[in-house]
Backbone as CSV, one residue per row, in Angstrom:
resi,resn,N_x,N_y,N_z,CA_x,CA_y,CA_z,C_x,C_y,C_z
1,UNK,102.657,-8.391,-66.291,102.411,-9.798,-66.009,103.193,-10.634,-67.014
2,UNK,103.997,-11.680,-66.313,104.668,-12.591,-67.380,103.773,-13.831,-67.534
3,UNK,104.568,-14.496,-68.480,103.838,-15.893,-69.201,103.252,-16.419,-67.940
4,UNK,104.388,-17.088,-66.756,104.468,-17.917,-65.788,103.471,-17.115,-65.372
5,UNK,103.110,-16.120,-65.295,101.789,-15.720,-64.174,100.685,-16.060,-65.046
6,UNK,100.136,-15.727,-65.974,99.484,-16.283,-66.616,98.548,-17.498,-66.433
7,UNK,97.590,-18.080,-66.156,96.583,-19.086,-65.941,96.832,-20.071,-67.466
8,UNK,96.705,-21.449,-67.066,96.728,-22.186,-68.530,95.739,-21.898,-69.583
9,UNK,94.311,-21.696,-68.891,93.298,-21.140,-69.909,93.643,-19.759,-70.442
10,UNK,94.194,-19.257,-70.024,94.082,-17.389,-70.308,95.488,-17.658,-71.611
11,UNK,96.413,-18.638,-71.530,97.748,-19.141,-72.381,97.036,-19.720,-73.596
12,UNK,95.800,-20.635,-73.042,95.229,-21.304,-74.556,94.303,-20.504,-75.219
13,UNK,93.927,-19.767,-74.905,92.953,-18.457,-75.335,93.725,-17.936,-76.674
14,UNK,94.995,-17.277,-75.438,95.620,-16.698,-76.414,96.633,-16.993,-77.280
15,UNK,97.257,-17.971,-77.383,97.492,-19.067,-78.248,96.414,-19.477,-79.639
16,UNK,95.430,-19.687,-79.629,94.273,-19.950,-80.000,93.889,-19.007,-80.939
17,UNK,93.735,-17.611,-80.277,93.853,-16.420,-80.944,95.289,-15.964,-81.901
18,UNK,96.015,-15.872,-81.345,97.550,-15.520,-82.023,97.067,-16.561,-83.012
19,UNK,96.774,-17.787,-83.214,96.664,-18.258,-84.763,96.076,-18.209,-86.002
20,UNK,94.703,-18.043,-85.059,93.399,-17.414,-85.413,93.677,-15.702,-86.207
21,UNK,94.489,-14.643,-85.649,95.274,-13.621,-86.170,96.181,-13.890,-87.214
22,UNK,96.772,-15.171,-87.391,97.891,-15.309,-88.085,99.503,-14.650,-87.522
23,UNK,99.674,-14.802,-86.155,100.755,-13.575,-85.617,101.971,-14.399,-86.446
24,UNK,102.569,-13.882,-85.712,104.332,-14.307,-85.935,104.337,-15.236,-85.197
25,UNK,105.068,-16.798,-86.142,104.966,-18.152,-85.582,105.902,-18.005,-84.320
26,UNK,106.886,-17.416,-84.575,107.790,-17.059,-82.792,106.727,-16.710,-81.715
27,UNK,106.033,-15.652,-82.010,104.810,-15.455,-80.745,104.384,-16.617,-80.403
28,UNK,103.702,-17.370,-81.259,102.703,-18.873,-80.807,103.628,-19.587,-80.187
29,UNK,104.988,-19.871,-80.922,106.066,-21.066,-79.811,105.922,-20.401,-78.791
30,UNK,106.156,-19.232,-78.520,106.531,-18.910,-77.350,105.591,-18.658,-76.149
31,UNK,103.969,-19.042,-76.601,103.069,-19.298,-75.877,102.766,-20.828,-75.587
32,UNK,103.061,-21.565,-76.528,102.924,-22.687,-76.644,104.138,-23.092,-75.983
33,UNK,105.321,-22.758,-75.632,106.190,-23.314,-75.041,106.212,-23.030,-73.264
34,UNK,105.384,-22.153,-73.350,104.990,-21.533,-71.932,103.803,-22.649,-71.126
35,UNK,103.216,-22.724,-72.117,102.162,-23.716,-71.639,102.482,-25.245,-71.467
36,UNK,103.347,-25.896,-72.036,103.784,-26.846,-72.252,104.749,-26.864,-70.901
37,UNK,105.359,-25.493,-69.930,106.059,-25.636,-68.544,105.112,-25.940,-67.479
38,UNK,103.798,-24.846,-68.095,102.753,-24.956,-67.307,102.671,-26.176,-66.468
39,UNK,102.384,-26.935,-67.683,101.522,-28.422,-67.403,102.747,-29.520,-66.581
40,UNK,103.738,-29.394,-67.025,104.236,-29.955,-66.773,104.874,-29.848,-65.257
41,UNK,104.458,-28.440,-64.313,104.754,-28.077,-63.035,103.522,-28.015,-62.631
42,UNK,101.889,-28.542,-62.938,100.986,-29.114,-62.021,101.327,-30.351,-61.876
């Protein structure tokens, strides 16, 4: 399953989490930049 399939809640979850973990700030952009297409194609 890619980003784009992904649900916006199931993106802010894990977004949310990845920070909450401390991941690698590239992971979070790259959820956060996913979500940010999201919204912007409802």
């Amino acid at each position: 399953m890619g980003l784009e399939e992904m649900s916006i809640s199931v993106l802010v979850e894990t977004s949310e989490k990845a920070k909450e973990l401390e991941l690698d700030n590239d992971f979070i952009n790259i959820l956060e930049e996913a979500l940010k297409k999201r919204y912007i194609h409802q």
